[in-house]
C-alpha positions as CSV (number, residue, x, y, z in Angstrom):
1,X,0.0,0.0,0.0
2,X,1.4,3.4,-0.6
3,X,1.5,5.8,1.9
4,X,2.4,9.3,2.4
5,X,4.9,11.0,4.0
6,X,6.2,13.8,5.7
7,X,9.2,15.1,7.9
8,X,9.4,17.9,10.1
9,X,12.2,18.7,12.0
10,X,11.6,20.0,15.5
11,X,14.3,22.4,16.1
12,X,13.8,22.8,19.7
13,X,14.3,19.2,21.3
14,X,16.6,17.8,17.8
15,X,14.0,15.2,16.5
16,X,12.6,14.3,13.5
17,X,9.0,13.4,13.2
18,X,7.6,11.3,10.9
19,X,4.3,11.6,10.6
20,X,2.3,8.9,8.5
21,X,-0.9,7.6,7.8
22,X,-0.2,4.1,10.0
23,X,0.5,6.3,12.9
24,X,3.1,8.7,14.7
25,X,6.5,7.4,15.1
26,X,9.0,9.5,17.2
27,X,13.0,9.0,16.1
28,X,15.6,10.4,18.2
29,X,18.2,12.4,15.7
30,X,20.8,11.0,16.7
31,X,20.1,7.5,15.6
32,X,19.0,9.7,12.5
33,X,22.3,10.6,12.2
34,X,24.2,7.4,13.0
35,X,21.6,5.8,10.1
36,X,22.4,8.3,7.5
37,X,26.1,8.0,8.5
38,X,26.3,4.4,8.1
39,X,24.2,4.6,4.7
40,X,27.1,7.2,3.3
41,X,29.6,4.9,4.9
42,X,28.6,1.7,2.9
43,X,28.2,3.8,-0.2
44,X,31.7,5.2,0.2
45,X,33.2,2.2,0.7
46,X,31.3,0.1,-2.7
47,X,32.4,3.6,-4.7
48,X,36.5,2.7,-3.3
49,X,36.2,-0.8,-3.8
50,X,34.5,-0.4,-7.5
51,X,37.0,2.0,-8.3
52,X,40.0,0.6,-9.9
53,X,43.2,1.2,-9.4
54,X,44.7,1.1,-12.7
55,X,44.3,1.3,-15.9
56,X,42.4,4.9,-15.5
57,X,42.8,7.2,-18.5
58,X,41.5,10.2,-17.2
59,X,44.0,12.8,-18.8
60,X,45.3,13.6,-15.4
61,X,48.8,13.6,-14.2
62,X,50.0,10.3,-12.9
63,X,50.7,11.1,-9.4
64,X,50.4,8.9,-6.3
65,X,47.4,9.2,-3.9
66,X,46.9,8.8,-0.7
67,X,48.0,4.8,-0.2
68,X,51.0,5.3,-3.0
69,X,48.6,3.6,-5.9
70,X,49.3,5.2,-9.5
71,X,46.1,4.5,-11.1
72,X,46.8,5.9,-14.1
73,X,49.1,3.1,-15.0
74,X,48.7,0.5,-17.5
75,X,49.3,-3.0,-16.2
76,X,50.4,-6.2,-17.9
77,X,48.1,-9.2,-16.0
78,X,49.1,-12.3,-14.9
79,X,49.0,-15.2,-16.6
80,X,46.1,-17.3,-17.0
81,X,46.0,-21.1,-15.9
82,X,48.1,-23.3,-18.4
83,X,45.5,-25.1,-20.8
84,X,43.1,-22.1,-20.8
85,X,42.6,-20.4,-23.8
86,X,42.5,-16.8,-24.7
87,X,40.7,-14.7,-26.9
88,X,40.2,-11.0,-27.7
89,X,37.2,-11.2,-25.1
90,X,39.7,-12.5,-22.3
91,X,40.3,-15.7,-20.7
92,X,38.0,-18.6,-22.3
93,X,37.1,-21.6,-19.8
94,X,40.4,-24.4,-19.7
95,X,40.3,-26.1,-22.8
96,X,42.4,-29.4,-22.9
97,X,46.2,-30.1,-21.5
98,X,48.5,-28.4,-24.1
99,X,51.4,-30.1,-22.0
100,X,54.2,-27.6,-21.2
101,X,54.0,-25.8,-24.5
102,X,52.8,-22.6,-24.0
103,X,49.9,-20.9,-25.8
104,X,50.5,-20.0,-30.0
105,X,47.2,-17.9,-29.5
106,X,44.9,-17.2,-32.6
107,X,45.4,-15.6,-36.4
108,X,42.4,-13.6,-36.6
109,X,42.2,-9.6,-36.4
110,X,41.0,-8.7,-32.7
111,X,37.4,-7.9,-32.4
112,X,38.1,-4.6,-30.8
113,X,40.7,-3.3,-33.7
114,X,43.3,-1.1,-32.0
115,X,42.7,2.9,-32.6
116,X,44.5,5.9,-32.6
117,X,43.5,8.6,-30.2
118,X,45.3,11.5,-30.9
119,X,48.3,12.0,-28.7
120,X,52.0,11.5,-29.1
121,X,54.2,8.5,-29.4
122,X,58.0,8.2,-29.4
123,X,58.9,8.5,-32.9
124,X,62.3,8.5,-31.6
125,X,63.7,6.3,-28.3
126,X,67.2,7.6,-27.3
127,X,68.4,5.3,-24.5
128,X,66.6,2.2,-21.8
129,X,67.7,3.2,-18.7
130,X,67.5,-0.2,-16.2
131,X,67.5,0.9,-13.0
132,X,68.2,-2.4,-10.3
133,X,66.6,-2.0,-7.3
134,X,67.3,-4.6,-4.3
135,X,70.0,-7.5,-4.6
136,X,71.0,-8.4,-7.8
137,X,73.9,-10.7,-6.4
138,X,72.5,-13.5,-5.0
139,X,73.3,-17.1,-4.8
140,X,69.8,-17.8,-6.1
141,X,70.4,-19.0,-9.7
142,X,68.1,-16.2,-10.8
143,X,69.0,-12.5,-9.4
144,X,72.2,-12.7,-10.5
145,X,75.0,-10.7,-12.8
146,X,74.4,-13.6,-15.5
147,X,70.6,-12.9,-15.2
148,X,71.3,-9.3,-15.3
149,X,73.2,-9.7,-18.8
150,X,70.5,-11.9,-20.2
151,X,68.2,-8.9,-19.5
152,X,70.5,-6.4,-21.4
153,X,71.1,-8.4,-24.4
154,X,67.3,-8.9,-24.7
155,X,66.6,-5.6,-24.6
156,X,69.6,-4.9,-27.3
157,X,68.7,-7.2,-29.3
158,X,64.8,-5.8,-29.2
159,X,66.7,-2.5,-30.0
160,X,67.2,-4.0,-33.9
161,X,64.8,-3.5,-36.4
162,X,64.4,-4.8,-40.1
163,X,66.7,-1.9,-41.1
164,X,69.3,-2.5,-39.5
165,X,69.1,-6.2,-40.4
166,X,72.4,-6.2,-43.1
167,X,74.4,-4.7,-40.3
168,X,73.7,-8.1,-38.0
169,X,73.4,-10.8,-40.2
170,X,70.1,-13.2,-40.3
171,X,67.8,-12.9,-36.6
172,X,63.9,-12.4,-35.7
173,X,62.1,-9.0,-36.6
174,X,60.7,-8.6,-33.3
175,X,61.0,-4.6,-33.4
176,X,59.1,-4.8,-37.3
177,X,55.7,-5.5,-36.0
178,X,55.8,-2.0,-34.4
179,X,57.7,-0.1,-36.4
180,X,57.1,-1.8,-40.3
181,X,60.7,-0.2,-41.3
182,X,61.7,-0.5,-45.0
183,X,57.9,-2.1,-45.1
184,X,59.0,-5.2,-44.2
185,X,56.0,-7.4,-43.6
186,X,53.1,-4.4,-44.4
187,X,52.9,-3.9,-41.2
188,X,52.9,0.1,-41.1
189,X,53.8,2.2,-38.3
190,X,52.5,3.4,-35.2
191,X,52.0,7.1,-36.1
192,X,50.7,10.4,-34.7
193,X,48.8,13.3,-36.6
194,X,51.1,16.0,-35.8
195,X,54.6,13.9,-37.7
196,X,56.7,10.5,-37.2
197,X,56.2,7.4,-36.5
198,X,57.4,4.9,-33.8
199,X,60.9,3.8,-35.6
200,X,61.8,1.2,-32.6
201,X,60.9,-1.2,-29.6
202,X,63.6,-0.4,-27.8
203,X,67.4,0.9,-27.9
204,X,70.9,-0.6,-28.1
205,X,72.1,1.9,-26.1
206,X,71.7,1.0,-22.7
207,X,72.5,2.7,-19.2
208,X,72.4,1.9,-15.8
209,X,71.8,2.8,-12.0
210,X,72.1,0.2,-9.0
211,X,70.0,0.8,-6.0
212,X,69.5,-1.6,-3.3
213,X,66.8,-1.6,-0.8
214,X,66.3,1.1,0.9
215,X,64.4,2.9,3.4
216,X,63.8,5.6,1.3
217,X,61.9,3.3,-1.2
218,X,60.1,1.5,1.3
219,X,63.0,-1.6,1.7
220,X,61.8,-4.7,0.6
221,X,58.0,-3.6,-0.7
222,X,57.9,-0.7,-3.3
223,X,54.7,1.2,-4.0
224,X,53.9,2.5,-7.0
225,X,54.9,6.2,-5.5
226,X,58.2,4.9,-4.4
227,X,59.2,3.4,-7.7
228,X,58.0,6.7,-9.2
229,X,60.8,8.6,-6.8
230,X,63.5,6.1,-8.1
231,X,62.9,6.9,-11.3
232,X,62.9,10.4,-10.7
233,X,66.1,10.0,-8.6
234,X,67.8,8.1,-11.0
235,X,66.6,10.6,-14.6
236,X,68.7,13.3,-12.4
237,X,71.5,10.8,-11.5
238,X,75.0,10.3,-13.4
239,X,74.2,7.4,-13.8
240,X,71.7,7.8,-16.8
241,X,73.1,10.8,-18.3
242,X,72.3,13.6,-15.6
243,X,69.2,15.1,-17.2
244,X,66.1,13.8,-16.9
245,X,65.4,12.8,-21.0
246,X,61.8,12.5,-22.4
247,X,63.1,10.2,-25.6
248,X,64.5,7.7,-23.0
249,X,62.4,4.9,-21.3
250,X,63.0,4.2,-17.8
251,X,63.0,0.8,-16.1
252,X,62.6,-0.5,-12.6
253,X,64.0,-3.9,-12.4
254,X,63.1,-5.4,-9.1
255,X,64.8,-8.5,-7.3
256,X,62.9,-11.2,-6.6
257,X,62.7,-10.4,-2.8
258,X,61.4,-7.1,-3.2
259,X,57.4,-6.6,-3.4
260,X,55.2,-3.8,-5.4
261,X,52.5,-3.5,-2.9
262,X,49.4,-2.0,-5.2
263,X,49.3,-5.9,-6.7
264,X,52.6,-7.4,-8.3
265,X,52.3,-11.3,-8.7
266,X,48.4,-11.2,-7.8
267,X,47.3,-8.6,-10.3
268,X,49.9,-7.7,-12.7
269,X,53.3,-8.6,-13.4
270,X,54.5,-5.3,-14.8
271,X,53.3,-1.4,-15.2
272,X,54.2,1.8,-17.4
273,X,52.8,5.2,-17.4
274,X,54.7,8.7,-17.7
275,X,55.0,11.5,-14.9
276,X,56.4,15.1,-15.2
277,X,59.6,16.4,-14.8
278,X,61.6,19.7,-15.8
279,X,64.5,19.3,-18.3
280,X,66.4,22.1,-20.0
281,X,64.3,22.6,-22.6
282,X,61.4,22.5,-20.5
283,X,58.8,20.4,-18.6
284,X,58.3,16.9,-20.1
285,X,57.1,13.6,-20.0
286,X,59.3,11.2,-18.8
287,X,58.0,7.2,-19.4
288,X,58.5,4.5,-17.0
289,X,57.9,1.0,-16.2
290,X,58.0,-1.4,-13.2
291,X,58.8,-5.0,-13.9
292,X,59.9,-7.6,-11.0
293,X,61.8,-11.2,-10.7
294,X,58.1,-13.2,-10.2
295,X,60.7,-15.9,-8.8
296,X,58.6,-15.9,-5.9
297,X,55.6,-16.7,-7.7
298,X,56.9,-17.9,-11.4
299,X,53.7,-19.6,-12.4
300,X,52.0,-15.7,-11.9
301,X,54.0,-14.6,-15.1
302,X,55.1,-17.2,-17.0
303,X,54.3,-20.6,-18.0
304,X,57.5,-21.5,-18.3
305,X,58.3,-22.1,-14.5
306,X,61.0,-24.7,-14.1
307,X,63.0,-24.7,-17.2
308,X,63.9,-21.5,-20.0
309,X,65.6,-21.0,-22.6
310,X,68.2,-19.4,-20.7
311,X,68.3,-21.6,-17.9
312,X,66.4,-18.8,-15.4
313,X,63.0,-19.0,-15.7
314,X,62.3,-15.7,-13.8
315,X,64.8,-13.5,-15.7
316,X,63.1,-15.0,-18.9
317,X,59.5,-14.3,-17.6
318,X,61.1,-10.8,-16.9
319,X,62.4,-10.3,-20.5
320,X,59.0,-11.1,-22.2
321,X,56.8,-8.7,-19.5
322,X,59.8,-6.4,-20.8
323,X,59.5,-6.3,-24.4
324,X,55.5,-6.2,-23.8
325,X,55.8,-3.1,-21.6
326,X,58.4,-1.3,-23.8
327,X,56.5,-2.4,-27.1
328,X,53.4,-0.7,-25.3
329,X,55.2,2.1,-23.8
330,X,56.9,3.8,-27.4
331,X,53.1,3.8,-28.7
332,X,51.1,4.8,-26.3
333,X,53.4,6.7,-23.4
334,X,51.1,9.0,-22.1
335,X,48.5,6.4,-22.2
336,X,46.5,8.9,-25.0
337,X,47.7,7.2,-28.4
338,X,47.0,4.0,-29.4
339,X,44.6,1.2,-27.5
340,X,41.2,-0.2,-28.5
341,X,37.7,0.5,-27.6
342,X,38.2,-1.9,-24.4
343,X,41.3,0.3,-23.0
344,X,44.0,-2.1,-23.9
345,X,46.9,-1.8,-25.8
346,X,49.0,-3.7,-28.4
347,X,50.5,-5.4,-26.0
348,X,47.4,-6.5,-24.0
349,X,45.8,-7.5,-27.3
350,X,48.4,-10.0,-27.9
351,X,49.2,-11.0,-24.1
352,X,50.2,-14.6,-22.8
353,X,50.4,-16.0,-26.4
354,X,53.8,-17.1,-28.2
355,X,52.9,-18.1,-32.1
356,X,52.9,-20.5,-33.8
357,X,56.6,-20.4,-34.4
358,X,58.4,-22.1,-31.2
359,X,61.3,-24.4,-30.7
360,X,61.8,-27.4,-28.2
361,X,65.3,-26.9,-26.6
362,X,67.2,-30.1,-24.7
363,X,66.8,-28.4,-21.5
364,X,62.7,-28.9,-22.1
365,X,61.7,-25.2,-22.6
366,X,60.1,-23.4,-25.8
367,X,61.2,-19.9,-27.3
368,X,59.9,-18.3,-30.7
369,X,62.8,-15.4,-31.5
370,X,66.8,-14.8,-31.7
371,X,67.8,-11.9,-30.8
372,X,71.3,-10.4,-32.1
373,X,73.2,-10.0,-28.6
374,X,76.3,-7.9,-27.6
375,X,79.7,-8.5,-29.0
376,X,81.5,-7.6,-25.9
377,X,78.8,-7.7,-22.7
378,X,79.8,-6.7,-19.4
379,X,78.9,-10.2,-18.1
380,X,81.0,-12.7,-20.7
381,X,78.9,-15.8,-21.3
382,X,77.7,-17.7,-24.0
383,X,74.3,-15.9,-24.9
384,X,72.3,-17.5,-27.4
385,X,70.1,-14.4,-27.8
386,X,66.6,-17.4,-27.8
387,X,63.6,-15.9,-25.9
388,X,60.4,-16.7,-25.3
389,X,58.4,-13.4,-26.1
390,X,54.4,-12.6,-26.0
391,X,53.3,-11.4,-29.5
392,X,52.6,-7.9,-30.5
393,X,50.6,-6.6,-32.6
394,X,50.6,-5.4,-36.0
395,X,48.7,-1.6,-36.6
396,X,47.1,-2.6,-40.0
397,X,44.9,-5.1,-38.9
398,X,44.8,-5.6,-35.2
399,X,46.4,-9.3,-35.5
400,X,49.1,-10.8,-33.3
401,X,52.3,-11.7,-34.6
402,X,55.6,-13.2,-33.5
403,X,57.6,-11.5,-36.0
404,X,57.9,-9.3,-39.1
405,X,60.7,-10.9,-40.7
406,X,59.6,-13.4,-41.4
407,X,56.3,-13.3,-41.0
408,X,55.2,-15.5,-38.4
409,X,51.7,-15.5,-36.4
């Protein structure tokens, strides 16, 4: 039955009377008040929970709030559970056991075709600056100086594109798929409407600043504000060059004790987003990533988890969430460029699949490229420059592909 209502507030002893047609009932105000506060209360905390706490593109600067979250930061997810399939909608129920191989991932366009949304991309990439936080020294067979070197190399060898391809000799077009230099595979380019294009992944000139835990950083758990204050330490440091550059990409490269409290190993396995710092010529965005040793948790960010192609499984896990944050990071680093109706970018489109392309090694593990690798690297070795790398995706039709030379989905 409806009934009618109505509410006056008696000033003089603090009540509120509600007067209806069932009858008079008296309520003191302050229960009145401890209701309504309990109502906004709950409300308040469904609107923080429901809020996410990345992946906002809001056009705002990407600073830190109150509990050190970044959320406008683009994050690359765990993996999902070995034998599920994926698909451009996200992770499909477990299909059958695909052994130990991991996923080659489909051929077909994504349904959500990648678009361009107006702002800049790095039509030119200057330097990788890794910056090594925690202990990299360790008798742990994973954060070591030899995993260390097998990072570099990657990330040299992701520096290469198809142009530069007589200079090397014969390797994987990783870098093409992004770039589409000399036209090699029809790929095209990542471009902007004011001029240029994205001309490369990554660089082959690489610098470096150590920092172990510290206090300063929050010791052995980072937050997202704290690896944003190393990065800003380290663009003024020496040890990158002394000036904080805005055509270089910076890199925290955690050890595998250290945490990232806003959700490494549960929700993501690596970051990037941009913040603002003065330079000589000016204010400018400067791009940054996190990526840690999921040692801790390998199966989070990798499937392979016991054996790799260069015999340290959480170094390699590292060097694929690294090529998929720096491949997403030169075309869309202020997170206003180039990502699809759903908010993901080519990296995300193409995530946790590996091609059709991939080689059994003795040792039991898979990988899909070679990489050229450093004549003379700081850590001698014999590098093999094999990796196991997620796919990216190529601009002129939203597909996934391993490589661009040759072509190989």
């Amino acid at each position: 039955m409806c009934r009618t209502e109505r509410a006056v507030i008696n000033s003089e002893i603090g009540q509120i009377e509600i007067a209806s047609q069932e009858g008079d009932m008296i309520y003191n105000s302050r229960f009145a008040r401890r209701a309504l506060l309990g109502l906004l209360s709950s409300v308040l905390s469904f609107v923080a929970t429901a809020t996410p706490t990345e992946n906002v593109r809001d056009g705002k600067e990407p600073v830190p709030e109150a509990d050190g979250v970044i959320p406008q930061k683009i994050v690359h997810r765990t993996a999902p559970p070995m034998g599920s399939t994926i698909n451009p909608f996200g992770k499909a129920p477990p299909s059958a056991s695909m052994g130990y191989q991991p996923p080659a991932g489909g051929t077909s366009p994504n349904a959500y075709p990648i678009q361009y949304y107006g702002g800049p991309v790095m039509a030119s990439l200057s330097k990788v600056v890794l910056i090594w936080y925690g202990n990299w020294n360790q008798s742990n067979k994973t954060d070591t100086p030899t995993g260390q070197q097998i990072i570099r190399n990657a990330i040299y060898g992701l520096g290469y594109d198809a142009g530069m391809q007589s200079s090397y000799g014969s390797y994987t077009d990783y870098s093409g798929l992004t770039t589409g230099a000399n036209g090699i595979g029809g790929f095209g380019q990542y471009t902007q409407s004011v001029a240029g294009g994205v001309t490369r992944v990554a660089s082959t000139t690489i610098l470096e600043c150590t920092q172990p835990s510290s206090s300063i950083y929050g010791g052995k758990t980072l937050s997202d504000s704290t690896v944003q204050s190393l990065v800003k330490a380290a663009a003024k440091s020496s040890c990158s060059g002394g000036t904080p550059d805005a055509s270089a990409v910076y890199l925290v490269l955690s050890s595998s004790d250290i945490r990232e409290s806003s959700g490494f190993l549960t929700k993501y396995c690596g970051w990037h987003t941009y913040t603002t710092m003065s330079t000589p010529s000016g204010s400018a965005a400067i791009k940054y990533g996190f990526i840690g040793n999921p040692s801790k948790s390998i199966g989070s960010c990798t499937y392979q988890t016991t054996s790799s192609p260069n015999n340290n499984p959480g170094v390699d896990a590292m060097v694929s969430v690294i090529a998929h944050e720096l491949d997403e990071t030169v075309t869309d680093p202020e997170l206003n460029a180039w990502y699809n109706a759903q908010g993901s970018e080519n990296g995300d489109m193409c995530a946790w699949t590996f091609g059709s392309s991939q080689t059994l090694l003795s040792n039991g593990s898979y990988y899909n490229v070679t990489l050229p690798v450093p004549t003379t690297p700081v850590v001698q070795g014999n590098y093999s420059g094999q990796y196991l790398i997620q796919r990216a995706l190529a601009v002129n039709n939203s597909a996934c592909y391993v490589n661009a030379n040759p072509i190989i989905q």
